[in-house]
C-alpha positions as CSV (number, residue, x, y, z in Angstrom):
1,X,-8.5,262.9,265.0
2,X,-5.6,261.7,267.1
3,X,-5.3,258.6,265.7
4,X,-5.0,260.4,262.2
5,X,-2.1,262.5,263.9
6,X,-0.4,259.3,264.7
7,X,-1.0,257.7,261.6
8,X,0.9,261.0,259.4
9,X,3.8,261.3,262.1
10,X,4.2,257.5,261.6
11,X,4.1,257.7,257.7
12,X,6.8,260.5,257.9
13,X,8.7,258.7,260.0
14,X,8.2,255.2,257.4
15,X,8.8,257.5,254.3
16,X,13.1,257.9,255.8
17,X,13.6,254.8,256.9
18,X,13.9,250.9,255.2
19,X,11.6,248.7,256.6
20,X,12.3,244.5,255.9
21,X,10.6,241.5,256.3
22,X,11.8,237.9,257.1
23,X,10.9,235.8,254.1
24,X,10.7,232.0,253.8
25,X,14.5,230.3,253.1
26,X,15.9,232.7,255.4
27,X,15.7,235.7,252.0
28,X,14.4,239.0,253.0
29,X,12.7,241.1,251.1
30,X,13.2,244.9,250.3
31,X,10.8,247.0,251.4
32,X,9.9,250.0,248.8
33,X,12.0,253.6,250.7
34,X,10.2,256.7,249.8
35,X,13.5,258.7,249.1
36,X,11.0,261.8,248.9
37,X,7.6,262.1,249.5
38,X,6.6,265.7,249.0
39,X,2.7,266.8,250.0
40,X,1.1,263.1,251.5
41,X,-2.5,262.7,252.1
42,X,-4.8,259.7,252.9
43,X,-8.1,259.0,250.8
44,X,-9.1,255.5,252.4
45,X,-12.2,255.8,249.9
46,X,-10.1,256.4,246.4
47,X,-7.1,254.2,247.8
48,X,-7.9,252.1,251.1
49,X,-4.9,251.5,253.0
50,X,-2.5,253.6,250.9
51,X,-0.6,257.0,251.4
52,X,-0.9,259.2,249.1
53,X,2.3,261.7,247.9
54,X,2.4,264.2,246.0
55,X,5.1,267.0,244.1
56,X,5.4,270.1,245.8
57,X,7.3,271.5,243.5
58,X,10.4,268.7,243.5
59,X,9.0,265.3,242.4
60,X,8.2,262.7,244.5
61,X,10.8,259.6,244.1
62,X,11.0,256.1,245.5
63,X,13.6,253.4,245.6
64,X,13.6,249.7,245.5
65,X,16.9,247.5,244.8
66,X,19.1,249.8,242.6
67,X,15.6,251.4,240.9
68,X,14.5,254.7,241.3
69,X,11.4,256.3,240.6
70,X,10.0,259.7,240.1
71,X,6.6,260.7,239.1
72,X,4.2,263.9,240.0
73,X,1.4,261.8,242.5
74,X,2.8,257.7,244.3
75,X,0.3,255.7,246.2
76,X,2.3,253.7,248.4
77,X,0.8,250.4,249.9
78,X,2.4,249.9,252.7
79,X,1.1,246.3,253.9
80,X,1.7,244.8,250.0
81,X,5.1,246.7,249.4
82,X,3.4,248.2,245.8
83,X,3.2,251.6,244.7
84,X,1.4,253.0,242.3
85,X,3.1,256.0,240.6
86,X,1.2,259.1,237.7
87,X,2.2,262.0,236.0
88,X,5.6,262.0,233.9
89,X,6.7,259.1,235.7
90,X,10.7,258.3,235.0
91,X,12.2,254.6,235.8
92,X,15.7,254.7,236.0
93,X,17.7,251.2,237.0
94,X,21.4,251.4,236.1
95,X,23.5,253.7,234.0
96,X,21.7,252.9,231.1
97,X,17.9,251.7,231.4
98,X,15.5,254.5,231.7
99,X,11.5,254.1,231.7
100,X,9.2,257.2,230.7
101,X,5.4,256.7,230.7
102,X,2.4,258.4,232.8
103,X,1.9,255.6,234.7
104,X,3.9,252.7,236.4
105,X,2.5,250.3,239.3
106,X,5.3,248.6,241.0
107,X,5.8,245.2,243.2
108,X,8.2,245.1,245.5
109,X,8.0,241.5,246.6
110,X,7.9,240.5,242.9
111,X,10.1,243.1,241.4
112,X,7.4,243.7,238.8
113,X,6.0,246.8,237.2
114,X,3.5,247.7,234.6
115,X,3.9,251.0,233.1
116,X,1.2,252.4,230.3
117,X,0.3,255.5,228.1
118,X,3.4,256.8,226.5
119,X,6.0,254.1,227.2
120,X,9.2,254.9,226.6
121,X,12.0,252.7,227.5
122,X,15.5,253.7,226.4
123,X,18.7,250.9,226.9
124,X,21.7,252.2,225.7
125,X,21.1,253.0,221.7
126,X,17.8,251.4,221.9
127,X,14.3,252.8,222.3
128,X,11.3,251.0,222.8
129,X,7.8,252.6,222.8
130,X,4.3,251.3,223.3
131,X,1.5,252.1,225.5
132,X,1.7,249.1,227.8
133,X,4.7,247.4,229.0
134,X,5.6,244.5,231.5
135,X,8.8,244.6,233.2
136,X,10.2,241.6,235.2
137,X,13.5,242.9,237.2
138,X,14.0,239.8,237.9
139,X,14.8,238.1,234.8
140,X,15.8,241.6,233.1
141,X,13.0,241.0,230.4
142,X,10.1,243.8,229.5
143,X,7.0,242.9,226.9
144,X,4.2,244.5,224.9
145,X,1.2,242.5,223.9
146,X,-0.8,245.6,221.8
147,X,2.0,246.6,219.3
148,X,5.0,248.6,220.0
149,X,7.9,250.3,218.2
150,X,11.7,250.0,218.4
151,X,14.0,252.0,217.4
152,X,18.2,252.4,217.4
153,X,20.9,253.9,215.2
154,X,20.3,251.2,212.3
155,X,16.5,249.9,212.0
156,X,13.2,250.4,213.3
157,X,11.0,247.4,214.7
158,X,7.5,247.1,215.0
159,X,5.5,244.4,215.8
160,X,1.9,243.4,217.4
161,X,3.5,241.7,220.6
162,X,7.7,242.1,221.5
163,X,10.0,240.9,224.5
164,X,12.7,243.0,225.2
165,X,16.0,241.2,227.2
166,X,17.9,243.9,228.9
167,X,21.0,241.8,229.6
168,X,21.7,240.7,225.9
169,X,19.5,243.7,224.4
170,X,18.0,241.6,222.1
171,X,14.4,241.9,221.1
172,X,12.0,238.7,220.2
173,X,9.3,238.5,218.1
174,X,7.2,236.0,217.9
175,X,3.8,237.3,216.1
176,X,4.6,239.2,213.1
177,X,7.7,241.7,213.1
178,X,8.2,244.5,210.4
179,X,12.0,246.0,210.1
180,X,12.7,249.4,208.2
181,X,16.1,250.3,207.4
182,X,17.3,252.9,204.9
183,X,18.5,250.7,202.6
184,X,16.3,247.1,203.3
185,X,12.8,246.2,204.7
186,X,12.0,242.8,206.8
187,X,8.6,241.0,207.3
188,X,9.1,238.2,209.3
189,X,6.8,236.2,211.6
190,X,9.4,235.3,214.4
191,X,12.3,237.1,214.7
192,X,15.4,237.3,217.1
193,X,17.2,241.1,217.0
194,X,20.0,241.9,219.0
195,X,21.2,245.6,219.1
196,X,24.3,245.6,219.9
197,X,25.5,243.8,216.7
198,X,22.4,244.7,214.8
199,X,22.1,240.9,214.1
200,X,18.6,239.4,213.1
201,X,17.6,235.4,213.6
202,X,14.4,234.6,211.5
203,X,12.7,230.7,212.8
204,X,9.8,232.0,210.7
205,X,8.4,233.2,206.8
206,X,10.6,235.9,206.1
207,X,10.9,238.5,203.2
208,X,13.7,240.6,203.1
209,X,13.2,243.4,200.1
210,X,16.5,245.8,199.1
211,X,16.9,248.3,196.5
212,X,17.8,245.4,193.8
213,X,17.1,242.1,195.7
214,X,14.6,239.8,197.5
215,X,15.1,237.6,199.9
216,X,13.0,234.4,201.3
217,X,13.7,231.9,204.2
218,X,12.1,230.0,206.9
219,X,14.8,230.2,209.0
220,X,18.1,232.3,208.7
221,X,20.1,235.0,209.8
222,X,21.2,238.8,208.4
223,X,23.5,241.3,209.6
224,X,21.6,244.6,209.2
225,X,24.6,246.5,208.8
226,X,26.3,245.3,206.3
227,X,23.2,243.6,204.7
228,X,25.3,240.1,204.3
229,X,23.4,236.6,205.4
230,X,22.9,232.9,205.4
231,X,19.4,231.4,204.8
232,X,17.7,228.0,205.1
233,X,14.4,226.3,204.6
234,X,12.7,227.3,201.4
235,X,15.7,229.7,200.5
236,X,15.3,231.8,197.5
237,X,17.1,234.8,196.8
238,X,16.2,237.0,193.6
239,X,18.7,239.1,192.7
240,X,20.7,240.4,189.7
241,X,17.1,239.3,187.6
242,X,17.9,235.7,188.3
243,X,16.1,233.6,191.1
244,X,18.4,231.2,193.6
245,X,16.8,228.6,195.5
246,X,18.5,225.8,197.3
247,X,19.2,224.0,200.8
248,X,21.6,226.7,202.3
249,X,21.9,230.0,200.3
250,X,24.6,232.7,201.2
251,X,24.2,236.7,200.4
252,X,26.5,239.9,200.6
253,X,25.3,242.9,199.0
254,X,28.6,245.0,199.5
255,X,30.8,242.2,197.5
256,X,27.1,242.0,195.1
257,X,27.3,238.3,196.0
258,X,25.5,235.4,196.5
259,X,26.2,231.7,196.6
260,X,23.6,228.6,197.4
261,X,24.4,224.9,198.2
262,X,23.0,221.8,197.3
263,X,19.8,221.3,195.5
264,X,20.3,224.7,194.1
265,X,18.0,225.6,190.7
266,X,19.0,229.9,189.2
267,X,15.9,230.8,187.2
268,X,16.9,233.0,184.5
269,X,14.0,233.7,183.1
270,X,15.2,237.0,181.1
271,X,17.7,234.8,178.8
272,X,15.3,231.7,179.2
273,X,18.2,229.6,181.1
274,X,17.8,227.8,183.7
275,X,20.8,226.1,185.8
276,X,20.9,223.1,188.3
277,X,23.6,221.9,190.6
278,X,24.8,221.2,194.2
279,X,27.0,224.7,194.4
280,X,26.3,227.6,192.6
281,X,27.6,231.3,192.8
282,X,25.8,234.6,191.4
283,X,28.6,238.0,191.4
284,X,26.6,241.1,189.9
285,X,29.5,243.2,189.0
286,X,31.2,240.0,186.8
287,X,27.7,239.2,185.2
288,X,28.5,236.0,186.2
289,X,27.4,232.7,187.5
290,X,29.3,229.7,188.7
291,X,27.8,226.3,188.6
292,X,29.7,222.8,190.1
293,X,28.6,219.7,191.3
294,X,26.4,217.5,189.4
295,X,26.1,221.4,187.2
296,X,23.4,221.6,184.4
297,X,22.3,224.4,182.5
298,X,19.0,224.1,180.3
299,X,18.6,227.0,177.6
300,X,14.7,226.8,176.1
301,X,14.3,226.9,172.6
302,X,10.7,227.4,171.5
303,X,9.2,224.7,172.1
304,X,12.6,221.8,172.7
305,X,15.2,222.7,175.6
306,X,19.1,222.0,175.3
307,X,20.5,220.6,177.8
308,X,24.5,220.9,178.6
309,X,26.7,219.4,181.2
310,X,29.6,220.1,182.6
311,X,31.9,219.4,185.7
312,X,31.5,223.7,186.2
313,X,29.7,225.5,184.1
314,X,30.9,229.1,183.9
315,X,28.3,231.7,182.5
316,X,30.0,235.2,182.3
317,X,28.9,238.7,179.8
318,X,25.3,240.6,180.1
319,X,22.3,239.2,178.3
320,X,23.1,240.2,174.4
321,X,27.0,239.2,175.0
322,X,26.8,236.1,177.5
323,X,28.9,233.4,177.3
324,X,28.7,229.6,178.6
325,X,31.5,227.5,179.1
326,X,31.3,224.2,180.7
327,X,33.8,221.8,181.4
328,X,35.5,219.3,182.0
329,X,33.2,216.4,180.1
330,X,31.1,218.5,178.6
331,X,27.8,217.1,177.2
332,X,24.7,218.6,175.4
333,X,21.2,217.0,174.8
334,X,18.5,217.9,172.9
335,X,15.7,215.5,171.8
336,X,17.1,215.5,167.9
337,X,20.8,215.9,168.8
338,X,23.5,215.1,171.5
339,X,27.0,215.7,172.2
340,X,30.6,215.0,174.3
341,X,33.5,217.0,174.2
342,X,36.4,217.8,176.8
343,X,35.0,221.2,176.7
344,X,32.1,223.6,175.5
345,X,32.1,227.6,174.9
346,X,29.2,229.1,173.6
347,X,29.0,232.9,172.7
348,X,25.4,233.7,172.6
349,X,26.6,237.5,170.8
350,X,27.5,235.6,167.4
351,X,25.7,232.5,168.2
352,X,28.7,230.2,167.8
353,X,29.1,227.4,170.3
354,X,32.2,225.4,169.8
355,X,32.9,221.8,171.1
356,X,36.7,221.6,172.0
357,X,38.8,218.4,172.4
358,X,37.7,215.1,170.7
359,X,34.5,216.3,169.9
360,X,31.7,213.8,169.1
361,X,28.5,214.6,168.0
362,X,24.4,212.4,167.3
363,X,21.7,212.9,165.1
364,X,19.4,210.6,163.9
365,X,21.2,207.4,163.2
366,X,24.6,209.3,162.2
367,X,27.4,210.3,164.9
368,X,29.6,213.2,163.8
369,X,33.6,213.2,165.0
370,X,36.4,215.7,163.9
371,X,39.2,217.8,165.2
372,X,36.6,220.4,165.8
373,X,33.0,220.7,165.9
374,X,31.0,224.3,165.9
375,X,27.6,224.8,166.2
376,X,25.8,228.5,164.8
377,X,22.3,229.6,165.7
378,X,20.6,232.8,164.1
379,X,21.2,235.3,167.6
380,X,17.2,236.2,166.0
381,X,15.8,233.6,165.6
382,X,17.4,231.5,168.5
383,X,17.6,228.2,166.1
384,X,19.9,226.2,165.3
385,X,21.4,227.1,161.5
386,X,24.6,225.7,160.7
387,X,27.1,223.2,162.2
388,X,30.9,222.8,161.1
389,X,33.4,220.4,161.7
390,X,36.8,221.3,161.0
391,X,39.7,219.1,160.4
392,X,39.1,214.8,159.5
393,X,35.6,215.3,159.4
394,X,33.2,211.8,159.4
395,X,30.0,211.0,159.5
396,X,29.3,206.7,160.3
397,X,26.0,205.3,161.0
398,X,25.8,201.3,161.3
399,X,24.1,199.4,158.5
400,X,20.9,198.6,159.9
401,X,21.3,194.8,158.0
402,X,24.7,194.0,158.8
403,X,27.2,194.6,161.4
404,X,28.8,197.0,159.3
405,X,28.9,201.0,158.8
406,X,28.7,203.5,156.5
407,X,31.4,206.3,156.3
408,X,31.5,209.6,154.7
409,X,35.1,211.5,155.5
410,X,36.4,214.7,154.2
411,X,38.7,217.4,155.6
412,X,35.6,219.7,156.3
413,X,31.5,219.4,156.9
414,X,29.4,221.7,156.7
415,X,25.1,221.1,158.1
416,X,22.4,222.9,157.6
417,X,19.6,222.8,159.7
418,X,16.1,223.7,159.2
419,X,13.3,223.9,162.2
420,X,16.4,223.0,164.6
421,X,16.7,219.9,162.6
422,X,19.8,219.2,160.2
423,X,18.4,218.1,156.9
424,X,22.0,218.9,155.1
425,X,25.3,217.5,155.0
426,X,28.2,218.7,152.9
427,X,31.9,217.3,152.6
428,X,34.3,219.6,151.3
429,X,38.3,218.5,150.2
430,X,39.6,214.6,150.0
431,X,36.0,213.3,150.1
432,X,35.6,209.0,150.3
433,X,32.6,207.0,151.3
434,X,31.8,203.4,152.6
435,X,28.1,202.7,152.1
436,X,26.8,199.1,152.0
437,X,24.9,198.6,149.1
438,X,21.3,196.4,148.8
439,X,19.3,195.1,146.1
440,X,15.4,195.8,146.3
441,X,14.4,192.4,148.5
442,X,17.7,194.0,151.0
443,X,20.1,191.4,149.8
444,X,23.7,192.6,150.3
445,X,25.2,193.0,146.9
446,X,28.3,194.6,147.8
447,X,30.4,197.5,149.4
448,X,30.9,200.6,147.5
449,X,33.9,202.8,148.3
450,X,33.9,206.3,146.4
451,X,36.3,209.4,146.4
452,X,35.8,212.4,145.0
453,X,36.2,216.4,145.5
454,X,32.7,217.0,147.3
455,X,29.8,215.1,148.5
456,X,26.4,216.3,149.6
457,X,23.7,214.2,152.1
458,X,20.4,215.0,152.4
459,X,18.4,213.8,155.6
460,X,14.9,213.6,156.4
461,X,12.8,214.8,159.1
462,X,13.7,212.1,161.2
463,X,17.4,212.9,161.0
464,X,17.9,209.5,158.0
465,X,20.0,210.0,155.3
466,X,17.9,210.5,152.5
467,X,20.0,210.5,149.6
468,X,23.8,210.9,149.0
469,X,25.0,213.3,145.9
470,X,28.7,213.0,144.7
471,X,29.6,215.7,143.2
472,X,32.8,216.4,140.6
473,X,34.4,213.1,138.8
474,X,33.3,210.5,141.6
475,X,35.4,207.4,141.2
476,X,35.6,203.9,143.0
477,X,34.6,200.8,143.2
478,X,32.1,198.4,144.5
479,X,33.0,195.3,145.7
480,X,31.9,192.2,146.7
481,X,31.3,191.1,149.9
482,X,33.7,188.5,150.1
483,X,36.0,190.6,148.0
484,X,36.3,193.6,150.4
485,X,38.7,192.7,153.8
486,X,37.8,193.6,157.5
487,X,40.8,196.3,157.6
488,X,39.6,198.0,154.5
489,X,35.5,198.5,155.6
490,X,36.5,201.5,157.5
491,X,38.8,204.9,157.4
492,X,41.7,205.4,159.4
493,X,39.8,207.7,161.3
494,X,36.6,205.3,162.5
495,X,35.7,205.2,166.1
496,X,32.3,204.1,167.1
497,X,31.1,205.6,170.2
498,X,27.7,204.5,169.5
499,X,28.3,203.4,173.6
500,X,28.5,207.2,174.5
501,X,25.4,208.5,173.2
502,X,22.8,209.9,176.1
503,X,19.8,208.6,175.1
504,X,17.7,211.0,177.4
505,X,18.6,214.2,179.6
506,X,18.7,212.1,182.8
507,X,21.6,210.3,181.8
508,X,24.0,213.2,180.7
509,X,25.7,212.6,183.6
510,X,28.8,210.6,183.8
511,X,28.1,207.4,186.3
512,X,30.7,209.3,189.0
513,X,28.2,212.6,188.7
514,X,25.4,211.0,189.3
515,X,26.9,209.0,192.3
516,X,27.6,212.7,194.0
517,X,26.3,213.3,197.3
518,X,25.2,216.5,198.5
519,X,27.7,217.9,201.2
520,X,26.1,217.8,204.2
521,X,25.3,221.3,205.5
522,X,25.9,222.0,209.2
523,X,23.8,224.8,209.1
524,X,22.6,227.7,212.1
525,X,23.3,226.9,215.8
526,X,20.9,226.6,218.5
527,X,19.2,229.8,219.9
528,X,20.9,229.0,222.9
529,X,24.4,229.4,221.0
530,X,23.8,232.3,219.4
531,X,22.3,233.7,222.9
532,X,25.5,233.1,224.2
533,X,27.9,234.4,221.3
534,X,25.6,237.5,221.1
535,X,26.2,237.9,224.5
536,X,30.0,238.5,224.6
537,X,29.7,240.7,222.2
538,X,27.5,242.7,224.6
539,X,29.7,242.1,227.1
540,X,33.6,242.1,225.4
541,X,36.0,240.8,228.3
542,X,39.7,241.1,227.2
543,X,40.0,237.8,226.6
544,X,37.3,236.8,224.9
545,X,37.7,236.1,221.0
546,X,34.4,236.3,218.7
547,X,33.4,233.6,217.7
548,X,31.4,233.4,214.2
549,X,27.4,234.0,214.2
550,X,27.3,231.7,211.2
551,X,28.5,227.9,210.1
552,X,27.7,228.1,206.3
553,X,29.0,225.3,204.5
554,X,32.4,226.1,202.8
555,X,32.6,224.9,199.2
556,X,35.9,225.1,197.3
557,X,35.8,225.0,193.7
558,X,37.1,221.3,192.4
């Protein structure tokens, strides 16, 4: 009984006063103070070697290196510097970390504690809750490994395991992460989230869904707040009914903006386009899409594709009023026709796409060349009707037998096509013809040259000139071969550019296109970078200056 006398008078006596240790490296040690012990008891059976106190009505609290502790019942262990506390237990360290839970065990040599059932740990604007949590004081850092929730003014986090650094308040995720906001959702698989900028870092699969976008990457960045980011690794972006994809994508939803560089490929499946390139913008209130560098767009057309070229490619209007314009060098390519021009528009609301700025155009055997050439689809059916060339109108195609060519010129032409193919040719005003005439075993027997007020072709389905009709007092002359001199075998007009033709949709590009390089992309910094930028903002000295989150690539239009 006397030694239990001594043993409480010498508790009470511990419980006021700090008691140290010498630790190896000349350290020492803190021992746990009991800054209030309330009722104390011993139960050597329940808790050998421990004191037990208890509330009495004020709560029992305990310090240990700028952390305080209260809680309804603490068993103190004396000899190990640990304490157990139960019952509303509140962690305070700081101004701003708090710890709520029902129970906390706490190590003084270690500086570690384990709190469980009802976790709640507050830092500043940010909550975290969970029913087991590990804090280290040491390194500032508190984790959950059987799911927890956080919480602050802009999102909610939840995930199966978290890690929480109290320095940088920034969460980590590294097994499966879910983020709400109001306006977004997140599922990633390991995630980065800082608080204090509302920042998230994704080195993981990664869906991002809005109220009119989705958004894919293995690795990337968004600013939660303003719903702007940059993405990498199997990018894709779907947004404004079209689909990005590409090496380095770019979003903003305020400005209703996004951009993608190199390798970049916008699915349009609604309009049946699809566009290609090594830049490419996407701005939903323009209804428009910009397209540069190495740019191709590819419109389907039941069962053949058109292909068209340009140095940009500019694609403004909604669905049933869109417009295409590509330029400079503008090409097209379909498998029965191709074309070059300095410039293309193409109004898909009337179906009229015109080729501006010495126009040239290929079917079958025949190349086409005027001031102007205009090419009309049915907007119903999608095909190709009509084509017009306005202004010195001609039509050559070499003599298969000779190095010759025939020529049909007249001041306009008008085709008609049928099944996407042109099967009809007709020259209106000042009409002449060249044509290279044979007998039946194809012996040459002369040149005729014809004028007259209109003459009509007829082509096959393989795009040859079937028969030629000259219609309205036809009148000329065919003359012998030797008869007929070099200057006068073709019109003022002629140009072959038989050279120019793209024989397949791989080489519509100009040799200097196709030499293009994609820019190289400098892409996200290290986590070690963005630790350390996230960190000033955290911690704004006067004169620190931001530095940005982000490199994207910067492209300027060319």
């Amino acid at each position: 009984m006397k030694n239990l006398y001594i043993y409480i008078i010498t508790a009470c006596l511990l419980s006021f006063c700090d008691i140290t240790v010498a630790q190896n490296d000349n350290t020492k040690t803190r021992r746990i103070e009991i800054v209030y012990g309330g009722e104390f008891t011993i139960d050597n059976v329940k808790y050998p070697g421990a004191t037990i106190f208890k509330s009495d009505g004020q709560r029992v609290q305990f310090r240990h290196q700028g952390l305080d502790v209260w809680c309804d019942l603490a068993v103190l262990y004396e000899e190990r510097n640990e304490v157990i506390a139960r019952g509303n237990v509140v962690l305070q360290q700081g101004d701003t970390l708090q710890m709520n839970s029902q129970y906390v065990s706490y190590k003084g040599d270690t500086k570690m504690a384990v709190a469980r059932q009802d976790v709640m740990l507050r830092n500043g604007n940010m909550t975290l809750e969970t029913q087991e949590l590990f804090f280290d004081r040491n390194t500032q850092e508190a984790y959950y490994n059987n799911f927890g929730k956080i919480t602050d003014p802009d999102n909610e986090l939840t995930s199966k395991t978290g890690r929480y650094y109290a320095t940088l308040k920034k969460n980590q995720f590294t097994n499966s992460v879910k983020i709400v906001n109001k306006e977004f959702t997140v599922h990633s698989q390991v995630l980065d989230y800082y608080h204090t900028s509302g920042n998230a870092y994704f080195y993981g699969k990664t869906t991002i869904v809005g109220a009119d976008y989705k958004l894919y990457c293995e690795r990337g960045y968004y600013d939660t707040r303003h719903q702007q980011g940059y993405f990498m690794k199997e990018a894709k972006i779907e947004y404004d009914l079209k689909t990005l994809t590409g090496d380095s994508l770019y979003f903003d939803r305020g400005r209703q903006f996004a951009s993608g560089s190199n390798n970049i490929f916008i699915a349009d499946t609604i309009n049946k386009t699809f566009v290609k390139g090594h830049y490419g913008e996407i701005h939903k209130t323009k209804d428009s899409m910009f397209i540069t560098k190495k740019a191709l767009i590819i419109s389907l057309v039941e069962k053949d594709s058109i292909y068209m070229h340009g140095k940009r490619i500019l694609v403004t209007g909604k669905p049933s009023h869109r417009i295409i314009r590509a330029y400079p060098d503008a090409r097209i390519y379909k498998s029965d026709m191709q074309a070059k021009c300095d410039s293309i528009h193409s109004s898909e609301e009337i179906g009229l796409t015109q080729l501006v700025g010495k126009p040239v155009a290929w079917t079958g055997n025949s190349q086409m060349t005027g001031d102007n050439i205009h090419l009309i689809a049915n907007v119903k059916t999608e095909q190709l009707d009509s084509l017009k060339v306005f202004l010195n109108a001609l039509v050559v195609e070499k003599d298969t037998l000779s190095d010759g060519y025939n020529q049909v010129k007249g001041k306009y032409l008008y085709g008609k096509f049928k099944d996407n193919n042109l099967r009809q040719i007709d020259f209106m005003q000042n009409t002449e013809s060249i044509y290279y005439v044979y007998n039946d075993t194809k012996e040459l027997i002369g040149i005729n040259k014809l004028t007259c007020s209109r003459i009509k072709i007829y082509l096959d389905k393989n795009q040859q000139i079937q028969q030629t009709v000259f219609i309205t007092q036809p009148s000329g002359n065919l003359y012998p071969d030797d008869k007929l001199p070099a200057s006068d075998r073709k019109f003022r007009e002629f140009v072959w550019r038989g050279d120019e033709r793209i024989p397949n949709k791989d080489a519509i590009f100009s040799k200097e296109e196709k030499e293009l390089k994609p820019k190289e992309i400098k892409g996200m910094k290290s986590p070690e970078e963005i630790d350390a930028d996230e960190h000033v903002l955290a911690h704004p000295t006067e004169n620190t200056t931001q530095m940005p989150l982000i490199e994207p690539t910067k492209n300027k239009r060319k």
